[in-house]
C-alpha positions, -999 to +999 in steps of 0.1 A: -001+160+046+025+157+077-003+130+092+002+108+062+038+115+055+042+101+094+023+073+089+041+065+052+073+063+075+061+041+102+042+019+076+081+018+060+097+011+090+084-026+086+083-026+052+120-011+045+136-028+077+152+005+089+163+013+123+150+038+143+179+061+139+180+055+102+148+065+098+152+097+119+178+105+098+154+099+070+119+115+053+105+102+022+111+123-007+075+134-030+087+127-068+055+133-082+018+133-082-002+113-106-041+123-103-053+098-070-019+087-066+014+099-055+051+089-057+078+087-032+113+075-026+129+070+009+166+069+016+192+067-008+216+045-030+213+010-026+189+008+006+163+032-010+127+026-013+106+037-038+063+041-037+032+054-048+006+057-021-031+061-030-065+069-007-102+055-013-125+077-033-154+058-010-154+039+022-185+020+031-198+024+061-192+059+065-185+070+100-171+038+109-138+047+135-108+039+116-075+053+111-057+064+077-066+041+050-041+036+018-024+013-005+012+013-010+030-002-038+070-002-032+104-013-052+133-021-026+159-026-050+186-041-025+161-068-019+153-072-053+115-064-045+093-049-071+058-042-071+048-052-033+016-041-030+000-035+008-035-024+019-038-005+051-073-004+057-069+019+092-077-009+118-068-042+128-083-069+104-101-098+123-078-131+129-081-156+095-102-133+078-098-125+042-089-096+022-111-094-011-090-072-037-109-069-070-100-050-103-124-057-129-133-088-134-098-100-115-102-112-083-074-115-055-074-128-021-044-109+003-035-121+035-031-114+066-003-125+088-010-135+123+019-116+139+019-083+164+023-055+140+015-071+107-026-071+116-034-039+105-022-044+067-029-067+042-003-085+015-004-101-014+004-137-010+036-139-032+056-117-061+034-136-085+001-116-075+020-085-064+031-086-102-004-097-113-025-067-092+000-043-104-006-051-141-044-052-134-037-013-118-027-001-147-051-018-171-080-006-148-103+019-135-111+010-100-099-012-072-123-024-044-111-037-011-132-057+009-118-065+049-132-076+083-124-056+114-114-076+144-144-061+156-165-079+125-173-045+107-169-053+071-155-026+051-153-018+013-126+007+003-127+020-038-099+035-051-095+056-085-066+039-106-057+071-123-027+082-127-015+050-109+008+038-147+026+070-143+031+068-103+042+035-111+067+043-139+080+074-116+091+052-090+106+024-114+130+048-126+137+060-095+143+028-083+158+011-112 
């Protein structure tokens, strides 16, 4: 757990814009776990950050050499950010490619910004679809991520949904 409790605090470095001595000062806080899913919060009082984390139940191919995979959904209330959803897919995803996100019938394309440090994770396009996805979380079962490598290995993540309306619900009152 002190593997992906490192990487949640890298992966937070970018997305909470803390300093390196902020952050040593700092270690995410577990508020609960929710079946596949689990909720954090990080710092405190107006610069905290608030997320659930969940892991693939499958990754196709198997064997294929990749780091930590995950999706992070995260409320930064200081900059009025709710429901930001991220896919970490434990590589570097091949330049212009697309990110397939798909629950149920609801199909999203994430992107991929073409910037040293942002390769290896994939975004939502605006706080439209972060809102959209999230609502589709918590009305699903599954969620299936589709990526490139910049090697060209395609990848397909799936990911239980359960317990992500109570992760979710944890972390909105935590970060209200």
């Amino acid at each position: 757990m002190s593997i992906l409790r490192n990487l949640l605090l890298s992966a937070f470095v970018v997305l909470a814009g803390l300093s390196n001595a902020a952050l040593a000062e700092t270690k995410p806080k577990q508020i609960g776990s929710f079946n596949d899913w689990s909720a954090f919060v990080l710092g405190e009082g107006k610069s905290k950050t608030c997320y659930i984390v969940g892991r693939p139940k499958s990754s196709v191919p198997k064997g294929a050499k990749r780091g930590d995979v995950y999706i992070l959904v995260s409320h930064r209330p200081a900059e009025k950010v709710r429901n930001e959803v991220s896919i970490n897919p434990g590589y570097v995803y091949k330049k212009d490619g697309k990110v397939d996100v798909a629950i149920g019938d609801a199909k999203y394309e994430f992107v991929v910004f073409d910037k040293p440090g942002y390769l290896d994770s994939a975004w939502a396009p605006n706080p439209t679809t972060d809102t959209a996805v999230t609502e589709a979380m918590s009305k699903g079962s599954q969620l299936v991520v589709k990526g490139v490598s910049s090697h060209g290995t395609q990848t397909t993540d799936t990911y239980s949904l359960s317990g992500v309306t109570a992760a979710l619900k944890a972390i909105g009152d935590a970060c209200k």
